[in-house]
Backbone as CSV, one residue per row, in Angstrom:
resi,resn,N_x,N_y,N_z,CA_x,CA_y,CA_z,C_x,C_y,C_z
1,UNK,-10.643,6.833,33.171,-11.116,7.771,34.195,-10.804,7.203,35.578
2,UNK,-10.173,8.110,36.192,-10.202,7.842,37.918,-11.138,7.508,38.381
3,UNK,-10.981,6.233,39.501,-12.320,5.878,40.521,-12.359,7.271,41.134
4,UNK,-11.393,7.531,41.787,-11.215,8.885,42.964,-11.738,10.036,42.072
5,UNK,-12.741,9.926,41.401,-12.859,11.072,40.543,-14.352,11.332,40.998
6,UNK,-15.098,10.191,41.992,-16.103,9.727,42.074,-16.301,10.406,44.096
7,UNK,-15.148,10.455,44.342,-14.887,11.447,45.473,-14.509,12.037,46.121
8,UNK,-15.145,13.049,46.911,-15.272,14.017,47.829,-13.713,14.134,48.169
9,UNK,-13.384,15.601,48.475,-11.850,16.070,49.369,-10.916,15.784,48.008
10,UNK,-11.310,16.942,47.207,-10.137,17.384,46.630,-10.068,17.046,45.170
11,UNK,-10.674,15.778,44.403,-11.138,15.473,43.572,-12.363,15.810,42.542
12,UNK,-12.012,16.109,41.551,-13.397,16.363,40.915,-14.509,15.481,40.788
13,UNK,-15.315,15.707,40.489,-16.838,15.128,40.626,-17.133,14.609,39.071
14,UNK,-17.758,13.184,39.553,-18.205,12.876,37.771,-19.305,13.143,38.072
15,UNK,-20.205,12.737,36.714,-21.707,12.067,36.563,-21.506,10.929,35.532
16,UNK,-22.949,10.510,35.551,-23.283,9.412,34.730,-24.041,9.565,33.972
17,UNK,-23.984,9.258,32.668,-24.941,9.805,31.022,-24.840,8.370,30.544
18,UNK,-26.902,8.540,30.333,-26.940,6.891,29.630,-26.508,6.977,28.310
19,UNK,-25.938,5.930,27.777,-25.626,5.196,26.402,-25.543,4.333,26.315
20,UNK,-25.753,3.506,25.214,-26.082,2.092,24.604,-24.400,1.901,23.630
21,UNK,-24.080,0.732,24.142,-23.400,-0.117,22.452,-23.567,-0.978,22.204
22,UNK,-23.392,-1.720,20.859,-24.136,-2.463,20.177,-22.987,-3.576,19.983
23,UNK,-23.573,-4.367,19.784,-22.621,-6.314,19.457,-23.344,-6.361,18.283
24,UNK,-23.345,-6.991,17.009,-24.085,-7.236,16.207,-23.184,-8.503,15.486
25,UNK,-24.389,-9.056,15.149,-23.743,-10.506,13.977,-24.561,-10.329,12.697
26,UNK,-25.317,-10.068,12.057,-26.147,-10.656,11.390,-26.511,-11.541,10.686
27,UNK,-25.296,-12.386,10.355,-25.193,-13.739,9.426,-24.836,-14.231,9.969
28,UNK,-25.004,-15.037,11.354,-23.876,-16.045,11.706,-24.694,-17.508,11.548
29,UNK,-23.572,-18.384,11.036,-23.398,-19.183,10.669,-24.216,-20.399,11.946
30,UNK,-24.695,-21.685,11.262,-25.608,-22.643,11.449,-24.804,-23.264,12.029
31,UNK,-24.084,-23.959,13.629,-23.293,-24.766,14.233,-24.242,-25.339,15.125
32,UNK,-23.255,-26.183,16.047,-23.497,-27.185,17.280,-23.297,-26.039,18.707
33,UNK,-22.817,-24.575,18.793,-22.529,-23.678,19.752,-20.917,-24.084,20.035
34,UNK,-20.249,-24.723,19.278,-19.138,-24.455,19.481,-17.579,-23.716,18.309
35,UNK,-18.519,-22.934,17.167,-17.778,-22.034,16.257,-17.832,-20.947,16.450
36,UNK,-17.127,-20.434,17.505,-17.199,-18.683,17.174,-16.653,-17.888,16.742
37,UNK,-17.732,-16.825,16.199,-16.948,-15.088,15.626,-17.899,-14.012,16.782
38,UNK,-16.474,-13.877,16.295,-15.954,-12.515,17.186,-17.093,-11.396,16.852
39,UNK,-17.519,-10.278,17.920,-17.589,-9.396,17.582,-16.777,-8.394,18.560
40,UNK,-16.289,-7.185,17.907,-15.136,-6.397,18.371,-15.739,-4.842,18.752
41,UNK,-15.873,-4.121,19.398,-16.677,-2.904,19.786,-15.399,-2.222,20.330
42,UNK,-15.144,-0.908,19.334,-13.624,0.021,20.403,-15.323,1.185,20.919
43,UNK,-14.890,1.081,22.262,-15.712,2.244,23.170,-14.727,3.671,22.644
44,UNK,-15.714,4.613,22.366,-15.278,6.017,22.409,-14.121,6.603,23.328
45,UNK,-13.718,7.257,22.862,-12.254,8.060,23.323,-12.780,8.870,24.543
46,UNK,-14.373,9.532,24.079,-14.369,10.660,25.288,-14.821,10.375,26.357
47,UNK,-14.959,9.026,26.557,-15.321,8.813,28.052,-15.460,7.674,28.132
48,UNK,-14.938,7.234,29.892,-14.984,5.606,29.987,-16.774,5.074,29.903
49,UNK,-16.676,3.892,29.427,-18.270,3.342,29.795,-18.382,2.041,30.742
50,UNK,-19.868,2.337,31.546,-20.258,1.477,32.571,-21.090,1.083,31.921
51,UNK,-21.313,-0.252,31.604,-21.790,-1.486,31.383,-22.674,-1.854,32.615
52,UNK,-24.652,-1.804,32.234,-25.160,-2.078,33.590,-25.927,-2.943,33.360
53,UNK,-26.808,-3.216,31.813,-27.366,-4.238,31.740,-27.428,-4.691,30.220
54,UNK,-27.819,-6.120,29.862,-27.735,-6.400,28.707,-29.167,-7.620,27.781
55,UNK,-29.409,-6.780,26.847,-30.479,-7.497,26.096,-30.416,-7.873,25.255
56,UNK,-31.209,-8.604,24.221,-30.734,-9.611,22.458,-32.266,-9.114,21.951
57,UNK,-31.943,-9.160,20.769,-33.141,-9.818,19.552,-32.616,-10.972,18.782
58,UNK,-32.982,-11.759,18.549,-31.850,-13.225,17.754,-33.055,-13.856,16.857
59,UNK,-32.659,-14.601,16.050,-33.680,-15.206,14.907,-33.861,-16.438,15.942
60,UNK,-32.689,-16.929,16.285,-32.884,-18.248,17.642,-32.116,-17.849,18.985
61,UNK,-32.886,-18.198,19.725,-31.983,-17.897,21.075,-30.963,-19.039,21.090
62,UNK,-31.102,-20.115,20.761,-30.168,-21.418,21.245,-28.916,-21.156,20.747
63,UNK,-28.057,-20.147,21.410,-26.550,-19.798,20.829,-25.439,-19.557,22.429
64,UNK,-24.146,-19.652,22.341,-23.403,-19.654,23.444,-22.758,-18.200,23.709
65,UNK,-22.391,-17.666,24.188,-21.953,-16.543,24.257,-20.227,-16.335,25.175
66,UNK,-19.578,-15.229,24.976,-18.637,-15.123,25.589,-18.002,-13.849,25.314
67,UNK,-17.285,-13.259,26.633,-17.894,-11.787,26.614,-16.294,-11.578,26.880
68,UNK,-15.350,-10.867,26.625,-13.955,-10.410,27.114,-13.755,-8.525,27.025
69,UNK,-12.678,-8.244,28.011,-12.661,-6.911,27.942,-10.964,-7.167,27.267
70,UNK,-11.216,-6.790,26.175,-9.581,-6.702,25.401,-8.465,-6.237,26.125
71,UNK,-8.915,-4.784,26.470,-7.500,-4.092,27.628,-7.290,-4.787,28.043
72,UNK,-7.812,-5.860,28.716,-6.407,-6.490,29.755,-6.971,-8.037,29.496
73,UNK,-7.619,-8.601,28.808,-7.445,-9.973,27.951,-8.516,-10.595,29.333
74,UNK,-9.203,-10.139,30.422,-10.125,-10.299,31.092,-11.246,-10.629,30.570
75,UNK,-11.717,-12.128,30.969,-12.716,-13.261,30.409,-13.488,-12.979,31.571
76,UNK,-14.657,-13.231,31.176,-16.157,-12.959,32.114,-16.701,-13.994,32.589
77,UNK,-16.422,-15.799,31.965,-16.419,-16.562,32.248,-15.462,-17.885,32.059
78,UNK,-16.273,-19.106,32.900,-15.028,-19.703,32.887,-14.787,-20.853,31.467
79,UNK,-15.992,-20.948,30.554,-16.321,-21.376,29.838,-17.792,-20.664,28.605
80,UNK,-18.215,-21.303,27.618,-19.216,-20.318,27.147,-20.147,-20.559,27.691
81,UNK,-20.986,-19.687,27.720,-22.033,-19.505,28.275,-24.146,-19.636,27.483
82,UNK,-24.611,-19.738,28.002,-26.232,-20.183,27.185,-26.864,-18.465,26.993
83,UNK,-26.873,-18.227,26.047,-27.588,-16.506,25.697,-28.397,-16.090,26.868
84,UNK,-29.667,-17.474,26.914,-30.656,-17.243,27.125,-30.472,-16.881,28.989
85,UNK,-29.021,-16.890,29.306,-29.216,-16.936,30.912,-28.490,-15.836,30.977
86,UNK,-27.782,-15.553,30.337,-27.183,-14.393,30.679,-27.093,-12.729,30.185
87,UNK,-28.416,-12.782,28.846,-29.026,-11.214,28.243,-30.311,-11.730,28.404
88,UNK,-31.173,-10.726,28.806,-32.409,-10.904,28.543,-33.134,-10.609,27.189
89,UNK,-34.510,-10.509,26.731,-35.389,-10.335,25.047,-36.280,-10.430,25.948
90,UNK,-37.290,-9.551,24.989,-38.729,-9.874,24.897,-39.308,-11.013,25.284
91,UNK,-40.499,-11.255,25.811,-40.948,-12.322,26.266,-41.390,-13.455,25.440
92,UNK,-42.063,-12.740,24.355,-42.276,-13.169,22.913,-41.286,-14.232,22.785
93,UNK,-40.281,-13.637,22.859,-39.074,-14.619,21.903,-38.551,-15.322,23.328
94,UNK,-39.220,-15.448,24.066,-39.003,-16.554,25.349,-39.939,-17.701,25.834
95,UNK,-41.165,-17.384,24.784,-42.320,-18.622,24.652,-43.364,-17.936,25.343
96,UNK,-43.418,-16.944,26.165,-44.213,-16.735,26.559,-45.404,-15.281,25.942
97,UNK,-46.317,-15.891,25.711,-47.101,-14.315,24.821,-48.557,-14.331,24.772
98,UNK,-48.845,-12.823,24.955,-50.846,-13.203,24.653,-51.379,-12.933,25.921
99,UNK,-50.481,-12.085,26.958,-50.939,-12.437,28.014,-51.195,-10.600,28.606
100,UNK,-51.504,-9.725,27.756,-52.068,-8.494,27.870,-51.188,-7.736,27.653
101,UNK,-50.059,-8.088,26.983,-48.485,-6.817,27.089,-48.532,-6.496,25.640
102,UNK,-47.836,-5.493,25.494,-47.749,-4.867,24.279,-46.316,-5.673,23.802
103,UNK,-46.087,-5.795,22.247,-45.349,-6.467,21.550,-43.634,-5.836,22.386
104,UNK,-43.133,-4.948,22.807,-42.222,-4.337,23.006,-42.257,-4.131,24.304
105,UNK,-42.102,-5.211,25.109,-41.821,-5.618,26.595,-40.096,-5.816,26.682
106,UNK,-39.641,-5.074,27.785,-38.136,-4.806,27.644,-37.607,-5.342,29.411
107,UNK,-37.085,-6.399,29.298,-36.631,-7.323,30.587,-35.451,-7.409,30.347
108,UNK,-33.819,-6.429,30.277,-32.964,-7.281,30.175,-32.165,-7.806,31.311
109,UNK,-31.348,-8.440,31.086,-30.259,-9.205,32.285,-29.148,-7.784,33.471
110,UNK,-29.567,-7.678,34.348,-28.695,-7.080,35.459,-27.640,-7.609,36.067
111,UNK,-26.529,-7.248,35.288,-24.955,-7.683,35.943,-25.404,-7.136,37.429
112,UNK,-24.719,-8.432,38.054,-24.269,-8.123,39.368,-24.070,-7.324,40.111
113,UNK,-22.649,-6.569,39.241,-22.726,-5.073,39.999,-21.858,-4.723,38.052
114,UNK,-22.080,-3.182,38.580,-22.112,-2.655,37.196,-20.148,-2.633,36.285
115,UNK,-19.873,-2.578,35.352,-18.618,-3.307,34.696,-18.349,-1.937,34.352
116,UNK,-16.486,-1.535,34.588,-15.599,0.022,33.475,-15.251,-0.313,32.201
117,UNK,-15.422,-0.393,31.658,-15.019,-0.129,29.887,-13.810,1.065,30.068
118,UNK,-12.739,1.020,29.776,-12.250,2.060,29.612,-12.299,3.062,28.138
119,UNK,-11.957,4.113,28.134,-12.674,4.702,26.588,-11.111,4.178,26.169
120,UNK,-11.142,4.584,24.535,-10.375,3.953,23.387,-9.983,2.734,23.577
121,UNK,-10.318,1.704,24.019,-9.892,0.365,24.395,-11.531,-0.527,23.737
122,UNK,-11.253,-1.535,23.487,-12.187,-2.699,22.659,-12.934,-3.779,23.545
123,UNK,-13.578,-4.238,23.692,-14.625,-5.074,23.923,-14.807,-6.069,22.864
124,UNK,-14.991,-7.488,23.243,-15.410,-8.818,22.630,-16.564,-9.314,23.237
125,UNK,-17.533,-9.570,22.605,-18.486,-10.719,22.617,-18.301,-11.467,21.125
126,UNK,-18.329,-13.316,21.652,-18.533,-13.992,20.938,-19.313,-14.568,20.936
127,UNK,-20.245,-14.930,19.658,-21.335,-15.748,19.544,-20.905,-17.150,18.835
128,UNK,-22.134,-17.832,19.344,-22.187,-19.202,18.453,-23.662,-20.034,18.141
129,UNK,-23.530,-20.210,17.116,-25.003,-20.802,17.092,-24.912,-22.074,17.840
130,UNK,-26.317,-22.237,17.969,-26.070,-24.092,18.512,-27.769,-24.491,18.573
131,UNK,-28.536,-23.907,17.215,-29.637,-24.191,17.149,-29.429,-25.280,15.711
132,UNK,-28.260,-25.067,14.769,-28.319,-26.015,13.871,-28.638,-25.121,12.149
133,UNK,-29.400,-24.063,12.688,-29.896,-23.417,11.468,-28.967,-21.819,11.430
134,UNK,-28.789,-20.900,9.954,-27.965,-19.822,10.202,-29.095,-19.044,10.904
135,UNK,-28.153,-18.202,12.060,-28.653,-17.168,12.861,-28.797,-15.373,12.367
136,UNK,-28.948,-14.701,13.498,-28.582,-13.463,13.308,-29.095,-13.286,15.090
137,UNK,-28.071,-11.964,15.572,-28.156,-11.634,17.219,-27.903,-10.542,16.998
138,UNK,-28.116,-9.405,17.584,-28.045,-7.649,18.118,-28.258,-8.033,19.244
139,UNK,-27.019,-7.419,20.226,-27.496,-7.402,21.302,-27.062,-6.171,22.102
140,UNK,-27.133,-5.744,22.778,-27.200,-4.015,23.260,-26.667,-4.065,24.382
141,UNK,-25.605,-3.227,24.669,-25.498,-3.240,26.704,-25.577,-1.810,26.640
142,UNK,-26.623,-1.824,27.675,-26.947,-0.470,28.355,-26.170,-0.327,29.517
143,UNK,-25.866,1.392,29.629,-24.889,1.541,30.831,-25.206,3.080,30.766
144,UNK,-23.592,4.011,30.970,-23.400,5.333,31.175,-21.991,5.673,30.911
145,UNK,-22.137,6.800,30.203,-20.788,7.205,30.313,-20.287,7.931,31.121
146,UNK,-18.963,8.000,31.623,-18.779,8.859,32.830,-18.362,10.372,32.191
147,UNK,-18.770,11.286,32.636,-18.465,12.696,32.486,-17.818,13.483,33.817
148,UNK,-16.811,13.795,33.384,-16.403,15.069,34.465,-17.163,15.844,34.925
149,UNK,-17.133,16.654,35.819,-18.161,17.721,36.734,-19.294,17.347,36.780
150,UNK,-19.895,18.043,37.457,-21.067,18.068,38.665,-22.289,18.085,37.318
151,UNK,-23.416,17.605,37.468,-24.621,16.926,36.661,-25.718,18.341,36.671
152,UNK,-25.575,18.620,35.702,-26.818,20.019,36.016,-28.215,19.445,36.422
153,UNK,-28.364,17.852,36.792,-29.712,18.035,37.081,-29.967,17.541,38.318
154,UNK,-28.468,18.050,38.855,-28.349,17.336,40.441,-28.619,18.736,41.302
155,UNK,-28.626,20.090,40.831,-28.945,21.023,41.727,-30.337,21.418,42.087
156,UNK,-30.279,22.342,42.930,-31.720,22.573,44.213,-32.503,23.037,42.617
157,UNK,-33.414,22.361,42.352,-34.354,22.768,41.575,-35.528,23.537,42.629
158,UNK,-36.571,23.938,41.909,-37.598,24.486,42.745,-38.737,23.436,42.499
159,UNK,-38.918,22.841,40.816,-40.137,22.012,41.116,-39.350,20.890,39.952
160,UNK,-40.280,19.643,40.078,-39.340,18.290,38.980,-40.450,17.526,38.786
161,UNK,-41.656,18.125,38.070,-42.940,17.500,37.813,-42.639,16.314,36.776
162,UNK,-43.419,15.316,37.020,-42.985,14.412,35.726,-43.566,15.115,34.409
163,UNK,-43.227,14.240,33.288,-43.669,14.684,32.061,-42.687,13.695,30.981
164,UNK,-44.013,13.589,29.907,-43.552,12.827,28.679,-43.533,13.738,27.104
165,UNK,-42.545,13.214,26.589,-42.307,13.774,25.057,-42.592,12.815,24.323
166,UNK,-43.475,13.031,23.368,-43.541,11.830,22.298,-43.711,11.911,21.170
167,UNK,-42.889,11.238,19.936,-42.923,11.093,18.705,-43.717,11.133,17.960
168,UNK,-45.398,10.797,18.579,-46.614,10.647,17.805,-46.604,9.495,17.721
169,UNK,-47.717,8.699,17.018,-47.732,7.363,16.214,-47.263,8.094,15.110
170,UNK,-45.775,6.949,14.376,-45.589,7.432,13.065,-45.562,5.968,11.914
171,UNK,-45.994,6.333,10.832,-45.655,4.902,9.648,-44.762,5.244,9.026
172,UNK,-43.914,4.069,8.605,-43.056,3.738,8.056,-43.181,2.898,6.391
173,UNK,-43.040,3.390,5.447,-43.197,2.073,4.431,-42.462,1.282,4.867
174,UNK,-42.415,-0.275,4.284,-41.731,-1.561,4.169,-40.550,-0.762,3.630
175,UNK,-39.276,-0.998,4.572,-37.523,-0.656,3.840,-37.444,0.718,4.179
176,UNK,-38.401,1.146,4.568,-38.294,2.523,4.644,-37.469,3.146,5.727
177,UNK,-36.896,4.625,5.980,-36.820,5.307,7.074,-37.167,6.690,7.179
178,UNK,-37.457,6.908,8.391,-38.433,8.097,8.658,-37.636,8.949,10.216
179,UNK,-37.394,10.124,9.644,-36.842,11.028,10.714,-37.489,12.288,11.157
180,UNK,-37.782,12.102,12.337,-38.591,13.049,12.995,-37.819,13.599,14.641
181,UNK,-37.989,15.004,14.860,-37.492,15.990,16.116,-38.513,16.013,16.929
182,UNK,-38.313,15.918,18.043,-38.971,16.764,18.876,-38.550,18.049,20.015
183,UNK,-38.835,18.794,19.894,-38.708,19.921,20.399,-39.026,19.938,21.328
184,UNK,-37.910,20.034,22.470,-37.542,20.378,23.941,-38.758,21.638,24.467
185,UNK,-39.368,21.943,25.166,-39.902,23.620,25.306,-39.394,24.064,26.340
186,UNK,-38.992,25.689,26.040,-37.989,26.701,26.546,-38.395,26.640,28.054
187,UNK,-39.423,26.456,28.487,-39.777,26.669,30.312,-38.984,25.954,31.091
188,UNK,-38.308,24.500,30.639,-37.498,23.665,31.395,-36.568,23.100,30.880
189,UNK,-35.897,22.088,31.458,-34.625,21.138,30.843,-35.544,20.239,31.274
190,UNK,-35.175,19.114,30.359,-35.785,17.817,30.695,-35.238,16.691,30.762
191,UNK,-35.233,16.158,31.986,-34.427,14.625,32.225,-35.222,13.403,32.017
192,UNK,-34.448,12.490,31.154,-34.954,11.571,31.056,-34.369,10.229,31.500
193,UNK,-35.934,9.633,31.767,-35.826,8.361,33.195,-36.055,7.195,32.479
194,UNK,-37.575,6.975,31.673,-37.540,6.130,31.341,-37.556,6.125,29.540
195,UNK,-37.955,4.958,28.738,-38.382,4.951,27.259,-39.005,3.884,27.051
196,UNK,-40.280,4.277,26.134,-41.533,3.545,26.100,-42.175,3.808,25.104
197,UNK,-43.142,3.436,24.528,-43.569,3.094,23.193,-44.031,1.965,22.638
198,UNK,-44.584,1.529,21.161,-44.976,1.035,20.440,-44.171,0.568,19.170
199,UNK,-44.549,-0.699,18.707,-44.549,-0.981,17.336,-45.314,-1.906,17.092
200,UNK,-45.764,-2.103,15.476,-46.586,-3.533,15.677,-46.167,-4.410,14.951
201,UNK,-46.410,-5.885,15.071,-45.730,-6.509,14.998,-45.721,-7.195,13.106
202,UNK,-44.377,-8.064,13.007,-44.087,-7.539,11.968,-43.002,-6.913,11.044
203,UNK,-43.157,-5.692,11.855,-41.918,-4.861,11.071,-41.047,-4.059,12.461
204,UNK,-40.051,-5.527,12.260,-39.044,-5.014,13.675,-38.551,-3.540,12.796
205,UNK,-37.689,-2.756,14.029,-37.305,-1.541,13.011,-35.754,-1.101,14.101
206,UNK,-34.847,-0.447,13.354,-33.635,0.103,13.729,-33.367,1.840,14.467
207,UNK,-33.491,2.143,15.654,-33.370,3.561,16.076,-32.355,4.154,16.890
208,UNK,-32.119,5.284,16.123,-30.960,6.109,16.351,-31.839,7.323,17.034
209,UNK,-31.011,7.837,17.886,-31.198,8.901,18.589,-30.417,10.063,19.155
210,UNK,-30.715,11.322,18.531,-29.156,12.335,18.829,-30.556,13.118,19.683
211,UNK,-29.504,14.329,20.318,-29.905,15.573,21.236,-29.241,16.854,20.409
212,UNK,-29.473,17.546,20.425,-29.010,18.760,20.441,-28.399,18.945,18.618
213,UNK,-27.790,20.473,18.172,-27.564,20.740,17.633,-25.907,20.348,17.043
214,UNK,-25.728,19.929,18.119,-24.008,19.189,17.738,-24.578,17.613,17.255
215,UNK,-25.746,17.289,17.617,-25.978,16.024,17.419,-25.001,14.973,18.117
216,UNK,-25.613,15.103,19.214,-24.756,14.014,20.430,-25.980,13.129,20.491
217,UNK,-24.647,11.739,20.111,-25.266,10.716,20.103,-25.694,9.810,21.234
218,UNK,-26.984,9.377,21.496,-27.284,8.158,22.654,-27.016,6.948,22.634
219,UNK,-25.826,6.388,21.335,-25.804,4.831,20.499,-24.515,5.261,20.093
220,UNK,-23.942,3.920,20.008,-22.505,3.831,18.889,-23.211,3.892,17.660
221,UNK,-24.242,2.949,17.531,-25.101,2.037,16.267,-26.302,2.203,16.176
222,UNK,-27.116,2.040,15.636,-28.382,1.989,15.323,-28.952,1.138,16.597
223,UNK,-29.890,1.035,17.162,-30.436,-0.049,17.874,-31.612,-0.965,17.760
224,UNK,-32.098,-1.814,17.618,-32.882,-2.664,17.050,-33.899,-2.229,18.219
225,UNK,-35.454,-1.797,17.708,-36.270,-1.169,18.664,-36.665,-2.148,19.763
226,UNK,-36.618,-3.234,19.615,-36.960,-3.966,20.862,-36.106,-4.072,22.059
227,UNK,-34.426,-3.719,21.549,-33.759,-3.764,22.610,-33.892,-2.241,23.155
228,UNK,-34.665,-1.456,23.089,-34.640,-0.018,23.268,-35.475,0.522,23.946
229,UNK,-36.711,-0.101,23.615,-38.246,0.567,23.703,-38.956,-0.328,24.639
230,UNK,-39.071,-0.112,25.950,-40.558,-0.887,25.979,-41.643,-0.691,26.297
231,UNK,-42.576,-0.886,27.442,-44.300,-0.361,27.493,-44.453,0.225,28.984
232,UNK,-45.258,-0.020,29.268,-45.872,0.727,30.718,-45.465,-0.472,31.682
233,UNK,-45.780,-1.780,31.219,-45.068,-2.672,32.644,-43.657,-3.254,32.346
234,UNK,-43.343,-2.974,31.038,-42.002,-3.453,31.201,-41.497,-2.423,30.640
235,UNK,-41.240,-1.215,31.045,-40.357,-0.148,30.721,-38.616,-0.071,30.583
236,UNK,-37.901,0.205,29.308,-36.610,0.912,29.525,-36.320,1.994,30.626
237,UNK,-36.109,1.299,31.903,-35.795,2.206,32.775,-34.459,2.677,32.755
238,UNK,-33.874,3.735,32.760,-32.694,3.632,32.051,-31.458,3.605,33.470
239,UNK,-30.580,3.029,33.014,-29.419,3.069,34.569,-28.923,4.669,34.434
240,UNK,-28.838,5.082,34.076,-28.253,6.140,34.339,-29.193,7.372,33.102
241,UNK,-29.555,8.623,33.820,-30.470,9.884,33.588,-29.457,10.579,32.106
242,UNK,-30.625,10.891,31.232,-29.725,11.852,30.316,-31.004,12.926,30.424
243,UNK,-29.737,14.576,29.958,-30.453,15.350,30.178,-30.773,15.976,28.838
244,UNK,-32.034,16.710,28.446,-31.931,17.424,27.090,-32.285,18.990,27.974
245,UNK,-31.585,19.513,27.168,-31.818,21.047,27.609,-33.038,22.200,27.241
246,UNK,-33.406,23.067,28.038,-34.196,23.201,27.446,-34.194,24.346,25.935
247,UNK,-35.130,23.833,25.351,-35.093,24.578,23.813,-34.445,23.909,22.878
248,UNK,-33.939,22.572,23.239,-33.187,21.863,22.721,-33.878,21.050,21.950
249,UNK,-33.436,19.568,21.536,-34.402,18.239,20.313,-33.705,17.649,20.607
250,UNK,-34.497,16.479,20.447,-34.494,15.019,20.427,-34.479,14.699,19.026
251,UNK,-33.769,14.016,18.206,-33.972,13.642,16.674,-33.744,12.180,17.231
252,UNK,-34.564,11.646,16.149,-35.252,10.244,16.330,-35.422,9.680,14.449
253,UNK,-34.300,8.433,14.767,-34.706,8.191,13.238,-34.877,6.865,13.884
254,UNK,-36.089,6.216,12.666,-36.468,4.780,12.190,-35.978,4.677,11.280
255,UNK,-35.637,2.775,10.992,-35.614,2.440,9.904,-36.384,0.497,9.946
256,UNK,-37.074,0.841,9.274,-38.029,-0.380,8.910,-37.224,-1.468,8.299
257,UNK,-37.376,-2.861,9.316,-36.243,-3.776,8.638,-37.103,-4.286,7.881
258,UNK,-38.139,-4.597,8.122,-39.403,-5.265,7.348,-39.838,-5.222,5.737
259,UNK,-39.169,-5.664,4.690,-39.069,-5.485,3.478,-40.494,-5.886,2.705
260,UNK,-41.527,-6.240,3.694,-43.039,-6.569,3.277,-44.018,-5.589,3.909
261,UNK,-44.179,-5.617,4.886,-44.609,-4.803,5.852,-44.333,-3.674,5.960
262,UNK,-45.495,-2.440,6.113,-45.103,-1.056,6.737,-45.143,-1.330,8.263
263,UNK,-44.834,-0.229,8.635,-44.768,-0.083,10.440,-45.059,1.202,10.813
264,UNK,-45.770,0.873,11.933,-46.223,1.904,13.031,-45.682,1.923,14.296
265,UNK,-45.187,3.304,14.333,-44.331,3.170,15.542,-44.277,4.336,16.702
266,UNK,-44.132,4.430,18.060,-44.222,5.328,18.677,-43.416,5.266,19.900
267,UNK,-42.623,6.230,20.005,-41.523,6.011,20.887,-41.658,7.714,21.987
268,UNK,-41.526,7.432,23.401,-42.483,8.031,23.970,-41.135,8.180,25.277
269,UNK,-40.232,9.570,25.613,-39.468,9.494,26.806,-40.316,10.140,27.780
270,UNK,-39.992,9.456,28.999,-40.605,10.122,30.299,-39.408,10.312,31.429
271,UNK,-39.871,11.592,31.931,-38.853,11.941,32.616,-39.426,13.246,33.734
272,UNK,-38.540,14.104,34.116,-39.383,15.011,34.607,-38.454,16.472,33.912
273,UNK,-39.436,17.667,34.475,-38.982,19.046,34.036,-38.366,19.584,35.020
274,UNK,-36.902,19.831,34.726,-36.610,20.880,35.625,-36.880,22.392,35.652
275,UNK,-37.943,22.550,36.946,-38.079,24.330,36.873,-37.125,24.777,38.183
């Protein structure tokens, strides 16, 4: 996608639509932080992606990282890098806990200034352990995709009251997954700002999220709920607004990684109504 696409005199107009993609390892191997595998991500054809911030869930944080944009063999650093400084996690899994927050506190790392992905072109992050024991890492970069023309939720509205949609508290058996809609109502379109919610602890869990009847997706992948969800003081604020229309759904699936444990879970968007 053209920068000049971004402005004024003669050029068309983008917007920006949040989406998530996913890095995943799940077995990686017990080293010193200097064996790595690859993980390889091709970004979608229909639109370039902006890369704005990035978070982990990991069995250990003590792993090295290293991040390349394939198209043009462009390294992000000058050597590998320490996880823990450059994606953010939960606080939990940073030593710190107990201190009035709900289990699903969402802090991740803010690039500098925000990164183009071009669409059909690949992305590398490499991991490495360097805790000694085998690992596992998901780690998520949140951004936007760019879309052609003008943003339907950029015009003269008359009113843009806030308002939240929410899933309910729902359970999950242990292994289980559970898919539930929510229904848009016909009076407005609804933009959404932030994402917030519950789980307890226990039974981490995996969520996918489509809109609409074509089922347009908000994820390449499944997303591990902690990199997704978080609470009232540490909210998924999202970099960039998605819109659901009105009369439209939200479909929302769980899946319970927790093979002992059931789970309770509640995932809650806030945003406002356009009237």
């Amino acid at each position: 996608m053209n920068d000049k696409m971004f402005k004024d005199g003669g050029f068309e107009k983008a917007y920006k639509e949040y989406y998530i993609y996913s890095f995943e390892n799940t077995a990686l191997g017990a080293g010193a932080g200097n064996i790595f595998s690859d993980v390889t991500v091709r970004m979608d054809s229909d639109a370039d992606f902006e890369v704005m911030k990035r978070c982990h869930v990991a069995t250990s944080n003590n792993m090295r990282v290293r991040f390349q944009d394939d198209s043009y063999g462009r390294q992000f650093q000058n050597a590998s890098l320490d996880l823990r400084g450059v994606s953010g996690t939960k606080l939990e899994n940073a030593g710190i806990v107990d201190f009035g927050i709900s289990l699903n506190n969402f802090m991740p790392f803010i690039l500098p200034r925000p990164y183009l992905i071009r669409a059909g072109t690949t992305y590398t992050t490499s991991f490495a352990d360097a805790s000694g024991v085998a690992n596992s890492i998901r780690m998520a970069f949140h951004g936007a995709k760019l879309r052609p023309g003008k943003a339907l939720w950029k015009q003269n509205w008359k009113a843009k009251p806030p308002y939240d949609y929410t899933t309910g508290s729902l359970s999950v058996a242990a292994g289980g997954t559970l898919n539930t809609q929510i229904s848009i109502q016909i009076d407005a379109h609804f933009l959404v700002q932030k994402i917030v919610g519950f789980r307890n602890s226990g039974a981490p869990a995996l969520v996918t999220i489509k809109t609409g009847s074509i089922d347009k997706q908000w994820m390449d992948k499944a997303v591990h709920f902690d990199n997704l969800v978080g609470n009232s003081q540490f909210p998924n604020i999202l970099p960039a607004p998605r819109l659901v229309e009105r009369g439209g759904t939200i479909s929302v699936s769980i899946q319970n990684l927790s093979s002992v444990n059931a789970g309770t879970y509640e995932i809650i968007f806030c945003g406002l109504k356009l009237f």
